[in-house]
C-alpha positions in Angstrom: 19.3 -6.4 -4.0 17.2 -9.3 -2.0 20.9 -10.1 -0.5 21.6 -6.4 0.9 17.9 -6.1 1.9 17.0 -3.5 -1.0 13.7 -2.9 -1.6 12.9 -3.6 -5.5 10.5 -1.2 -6.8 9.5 -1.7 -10.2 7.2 1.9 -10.9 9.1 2.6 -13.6 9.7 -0.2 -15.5 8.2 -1.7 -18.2 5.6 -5.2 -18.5 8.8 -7.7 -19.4 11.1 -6.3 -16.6 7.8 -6.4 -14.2 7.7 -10.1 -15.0 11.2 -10.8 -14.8 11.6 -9.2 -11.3 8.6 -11.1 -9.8 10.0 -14.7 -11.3 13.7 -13.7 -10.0 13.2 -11.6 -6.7 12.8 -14.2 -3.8 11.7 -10.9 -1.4 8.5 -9.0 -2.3 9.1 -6.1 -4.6 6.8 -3.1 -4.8 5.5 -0.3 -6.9 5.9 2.2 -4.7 3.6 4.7 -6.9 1.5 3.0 -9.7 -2.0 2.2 -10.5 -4.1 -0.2 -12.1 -3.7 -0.4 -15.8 -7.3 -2.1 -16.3 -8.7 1.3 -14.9 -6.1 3.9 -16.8 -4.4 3.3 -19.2 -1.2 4.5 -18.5 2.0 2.5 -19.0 3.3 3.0 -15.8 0.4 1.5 -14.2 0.0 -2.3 -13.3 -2.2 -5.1 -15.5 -3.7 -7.5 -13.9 -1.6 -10.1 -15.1 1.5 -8.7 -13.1 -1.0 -7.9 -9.9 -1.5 -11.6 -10.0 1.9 -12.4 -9.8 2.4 -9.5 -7.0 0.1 -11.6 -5.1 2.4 -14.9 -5.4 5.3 -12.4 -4.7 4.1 -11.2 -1.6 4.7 -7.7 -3.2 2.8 -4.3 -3.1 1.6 -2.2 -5.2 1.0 1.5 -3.9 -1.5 3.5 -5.6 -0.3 6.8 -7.5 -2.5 9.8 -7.1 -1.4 11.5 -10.8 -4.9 12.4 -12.4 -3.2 10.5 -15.5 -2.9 7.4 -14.2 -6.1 7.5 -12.0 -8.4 8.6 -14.6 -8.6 7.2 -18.4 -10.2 11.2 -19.5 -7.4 12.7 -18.0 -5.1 10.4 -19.8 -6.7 11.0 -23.0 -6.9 14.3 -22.5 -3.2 14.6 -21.9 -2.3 12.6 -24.8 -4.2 14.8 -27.2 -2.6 18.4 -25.4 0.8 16.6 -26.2 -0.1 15.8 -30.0 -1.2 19.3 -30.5 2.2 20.6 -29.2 4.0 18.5 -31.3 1.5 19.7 -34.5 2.1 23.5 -33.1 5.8 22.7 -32.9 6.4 20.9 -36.5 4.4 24.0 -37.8 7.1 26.2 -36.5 4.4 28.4 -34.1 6.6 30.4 -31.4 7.3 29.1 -27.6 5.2 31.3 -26.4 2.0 30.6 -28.4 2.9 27.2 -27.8 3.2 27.7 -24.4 -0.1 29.9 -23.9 -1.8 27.4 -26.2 -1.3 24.1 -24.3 -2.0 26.3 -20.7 -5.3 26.4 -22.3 -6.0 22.9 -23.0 -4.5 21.8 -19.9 -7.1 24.3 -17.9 -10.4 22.6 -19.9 -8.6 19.4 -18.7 -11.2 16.9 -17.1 -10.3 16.5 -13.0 -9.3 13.2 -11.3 -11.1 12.7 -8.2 -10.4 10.7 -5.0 -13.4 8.5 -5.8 -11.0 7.4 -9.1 -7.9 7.1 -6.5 -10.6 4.9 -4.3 -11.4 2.6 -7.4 -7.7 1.8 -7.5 -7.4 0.5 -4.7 -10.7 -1.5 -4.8 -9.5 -3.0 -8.3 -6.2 -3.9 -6.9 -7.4 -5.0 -3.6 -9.9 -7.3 -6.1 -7.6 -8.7 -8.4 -4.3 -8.8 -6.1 -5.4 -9.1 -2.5 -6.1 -7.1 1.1 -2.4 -7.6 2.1 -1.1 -6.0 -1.5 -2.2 -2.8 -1.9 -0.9 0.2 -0.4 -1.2 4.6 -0.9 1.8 5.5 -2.9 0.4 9.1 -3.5 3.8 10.6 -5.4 3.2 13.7 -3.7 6.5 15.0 -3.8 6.7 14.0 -7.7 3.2 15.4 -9.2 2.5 18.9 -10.0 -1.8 17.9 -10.4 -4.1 16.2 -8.2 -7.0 14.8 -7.6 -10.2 16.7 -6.6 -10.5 16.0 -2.8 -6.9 14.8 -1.8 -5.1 17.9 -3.1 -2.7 17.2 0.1 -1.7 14.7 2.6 -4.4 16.1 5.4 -6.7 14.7 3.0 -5.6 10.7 3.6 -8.6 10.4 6.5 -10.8 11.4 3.5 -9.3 8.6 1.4 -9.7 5.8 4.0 -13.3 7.0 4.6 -14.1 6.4 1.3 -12.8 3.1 2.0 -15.0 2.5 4.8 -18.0 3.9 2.8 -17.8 1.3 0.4 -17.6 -1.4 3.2 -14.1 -2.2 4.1 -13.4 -2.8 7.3 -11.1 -1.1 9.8 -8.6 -4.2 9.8 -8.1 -3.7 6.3 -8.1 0.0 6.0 -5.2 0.2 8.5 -3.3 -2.3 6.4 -3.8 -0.4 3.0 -2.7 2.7 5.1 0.7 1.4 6.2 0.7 -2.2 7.5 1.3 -3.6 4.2 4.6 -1.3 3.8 6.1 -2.5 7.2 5.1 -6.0 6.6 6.7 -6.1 3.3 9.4 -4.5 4.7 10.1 -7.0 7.2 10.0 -9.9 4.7 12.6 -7.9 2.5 14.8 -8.3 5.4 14.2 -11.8 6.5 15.0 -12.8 2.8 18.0 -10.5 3.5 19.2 -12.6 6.2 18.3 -15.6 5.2 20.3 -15.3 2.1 23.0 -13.7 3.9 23.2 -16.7 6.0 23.4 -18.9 3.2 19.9 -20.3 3.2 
């Protein structure tokens, strides 16, 4: 992949294979829609121990807006709608009463908010770095969002919250795209360079 210039994007993968991509990729790899495990969490999202290593990488981790992986409630609260399906299921209660049952768990489900999506982004900018966070939103993959950046007209809102808490333009801009396109251009110099047999 490094050879041909592929981006290696390790959202859905597992701790190990997180580890063993970052020790073997000589181009910067990305999570093109994960979150910070220390925050939520969620399996999918990133420990700290891997954001350090994204750091030496050069990689990027772009934050996922699913309420499950930005807020530890809505998490739990999924976890516990799923347990009770299974119970409603291994005591042999119709599909529909299932169904109708977990619609109303899931609408007394607590909300993510875009404060939460903000604090993913602080704690990776934190622990990571300014040049290795990015917005991965998985807008075209989630069917919830967060309170306050229900769709993509609500980004300015996201970055003002940014500059609320004191960032600065420089590094707003780059958490809004000029990681992606720098990371991107350092996948493909490592594609040449290995193409050229350095």
């Amino acid at each position: 992949m490094n050879r041909r210039g592929m981006l290696v994007d390790l959202s859905h993968v597992n701790d190990m294979t997180m580890s063993d991509a970052l020790h073997s990729s000589r181009a910067p790899v990305i999570f093109s829609h994960s979150s910070a495990r220390a925050l939520t969490g969620h399996a999918r999202n990133v420990p700290d121990s891997i954001l350090k290593l994204v750091r030496a990488n050069g990689g990027l981790v772009m934050v996922n807006f699913n309420p499950g992986f930005v807020s530890e409630a809505v998490r739990a609260y999924g976890d516990s709608v799923t347990a009770w399906e299974r119970a409603l299921r291994v005591a042999g209660v119709d599909s529909a009463t299932i169904r109708d049952s977990v619609r109303a768990w899931t609408d007394r489900s607590p909300k993510a908010t875009l404060q939460q999506v903000a604090d993913h982004i602080q704690h990776i900018r934190d622990v990571a770095g300014i040049d290795h966070v990015g917005l991965g939103s998985d807008f075209d993959g989630i069917t919830e969002v967060p309170v306050g950046l229900e769709n993509v007209s609500k980004f300015p809102d996201l970055l003002a919250e940014l500059l609320r808490r004191g960032w600065s333009e420089a590094d707003v801009r780059k958490v809004a795209g000029l990681n992606c396109l720098a990371v991107m251009r350092a996948v493909e110099r490592v594609a040449a360079e290995m193409r050229a047999g350095r």
